[in-house]
C-alpha positions in Angstrom: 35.6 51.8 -5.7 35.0 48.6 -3.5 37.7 47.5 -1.4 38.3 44.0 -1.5 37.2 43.6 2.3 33.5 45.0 1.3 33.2 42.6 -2.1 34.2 39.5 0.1 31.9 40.7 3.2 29.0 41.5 0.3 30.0 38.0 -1.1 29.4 36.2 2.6 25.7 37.9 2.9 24.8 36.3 -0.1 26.0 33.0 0.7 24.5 33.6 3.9 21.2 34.4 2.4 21.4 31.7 -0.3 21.9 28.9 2.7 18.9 30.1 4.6 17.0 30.3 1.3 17.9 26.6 0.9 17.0 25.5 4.5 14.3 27.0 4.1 12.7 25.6 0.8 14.4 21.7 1.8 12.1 22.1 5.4 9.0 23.2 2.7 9.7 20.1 0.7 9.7 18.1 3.6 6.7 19.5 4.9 5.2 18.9 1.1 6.3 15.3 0.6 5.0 14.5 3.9 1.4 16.2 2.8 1.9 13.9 -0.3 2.4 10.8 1.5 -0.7 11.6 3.5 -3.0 11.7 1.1 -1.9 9.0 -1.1 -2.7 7.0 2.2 -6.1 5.2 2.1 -8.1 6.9 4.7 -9.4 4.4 7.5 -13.1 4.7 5.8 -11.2 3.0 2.9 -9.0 0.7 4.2 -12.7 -0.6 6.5 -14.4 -1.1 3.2 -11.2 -3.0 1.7 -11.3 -5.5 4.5 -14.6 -6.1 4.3 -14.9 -6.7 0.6 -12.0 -9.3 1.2 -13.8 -10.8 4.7 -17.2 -11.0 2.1 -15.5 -12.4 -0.7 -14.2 -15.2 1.5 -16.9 -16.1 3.2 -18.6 -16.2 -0.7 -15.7 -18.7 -1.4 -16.0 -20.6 1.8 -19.4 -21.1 1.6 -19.7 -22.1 -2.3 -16.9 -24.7 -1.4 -18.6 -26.0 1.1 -21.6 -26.4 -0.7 -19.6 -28.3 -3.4 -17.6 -30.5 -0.9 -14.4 -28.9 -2.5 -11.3 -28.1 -0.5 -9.2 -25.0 -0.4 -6.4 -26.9 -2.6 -9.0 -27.8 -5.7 -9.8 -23.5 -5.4 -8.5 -22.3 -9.2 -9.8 -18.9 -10.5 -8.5 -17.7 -14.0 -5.7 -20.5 -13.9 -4.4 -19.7 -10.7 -4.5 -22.3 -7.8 -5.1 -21.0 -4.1 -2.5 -23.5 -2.8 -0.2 -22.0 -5.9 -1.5 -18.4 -4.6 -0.4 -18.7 -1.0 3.1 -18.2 -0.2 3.7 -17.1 3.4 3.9 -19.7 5.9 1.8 -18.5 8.1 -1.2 -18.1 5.5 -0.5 -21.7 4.3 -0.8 -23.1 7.7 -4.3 -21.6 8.4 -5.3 -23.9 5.8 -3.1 -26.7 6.4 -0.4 -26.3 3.6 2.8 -27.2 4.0 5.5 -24.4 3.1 6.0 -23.7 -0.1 9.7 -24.2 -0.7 11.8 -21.1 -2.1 9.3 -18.0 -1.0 11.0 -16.9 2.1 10.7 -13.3 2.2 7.8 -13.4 -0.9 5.0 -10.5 -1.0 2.4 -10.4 -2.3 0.4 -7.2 -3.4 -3.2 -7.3 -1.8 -4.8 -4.6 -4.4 -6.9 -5.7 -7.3 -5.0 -8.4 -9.3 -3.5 -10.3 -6.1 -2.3 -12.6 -8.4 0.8 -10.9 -9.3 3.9 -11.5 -7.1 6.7 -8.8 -6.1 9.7 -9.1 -3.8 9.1 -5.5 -3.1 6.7 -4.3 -0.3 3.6 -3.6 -1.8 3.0 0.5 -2.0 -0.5 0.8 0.0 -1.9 2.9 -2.6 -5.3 3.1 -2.3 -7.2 0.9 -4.9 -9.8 2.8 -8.0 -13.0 3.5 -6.5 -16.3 2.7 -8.1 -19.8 5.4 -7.3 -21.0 2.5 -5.1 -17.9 2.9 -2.7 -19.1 6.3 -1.6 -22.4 5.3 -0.2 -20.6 2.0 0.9 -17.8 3.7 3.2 -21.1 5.6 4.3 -22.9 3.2 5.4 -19.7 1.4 7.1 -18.9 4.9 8.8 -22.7 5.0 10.3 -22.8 1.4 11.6 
């Protein structure tokens, strides 16, 4: 029969064994959300071909209103004004906006649908790819 001594050191060696076991699998989730996190990151390739999508669609926008003799504050897509659009004060002055009043601290998610607003930071998932991307980051990758 056990004396009580052996039950309680028999008890300690599995508490022991169950705390390693538990550092143990916290570092492997660590290790595994970090993993995560990487690759939900857009890879350089992508975040390239993002910017330049954006620097070609403005210089499409730029030019057209140019062309038109319309300014940046008569710019409406969908409903949505560009002087309506812009809320940081920095982004407004490059245009010459005033602030906008009430939008300190205002984000604005720069994936597909900018138009939507959040007060949270935006996640930096990577945007859907379409087949052309592929041969696009390519070509961006070579140059």
């Amino acid at each position: 029969m056990p004396t009580k001594e052996t039950l309680r050191e028999k008890l300690a060696a599995i508490d022991k064994r169950k705390a390693e076991q538990l550092a143990a699998l916290a570092a492997q989730r660590k290790r595994l959300k970090a993993s995560l996190a990487k690759l939900e990151k857009p890879s350089k390739a992508e975040r390239r071909l993002d910017a330049r999508r954006k620097i070609l669609v403005g210089s499409f926008l730029l030019d057209r209103m140019s062309a038109s003799g319309k300014s940046p504050q008569e710019l409406e897509i969908d409903g949505v004004r560009f002087w309506d659009w812009l809320v940081r004060e920095g982004d407004r002055a490059v245009f010459g906006f005033p602030p906008k009043a009430g939008c300190a601290g205002v984000k604005r998610s720069m994936t597909a649908g900018a138009g939507a607003r959040s007060s949270a930071p935006s996640s930096g998932a990577a945007t859907e790819r379409t087949p052309g991307d592929t041969a696009a980051i390519a070509t961006i990758d070579a140059a």
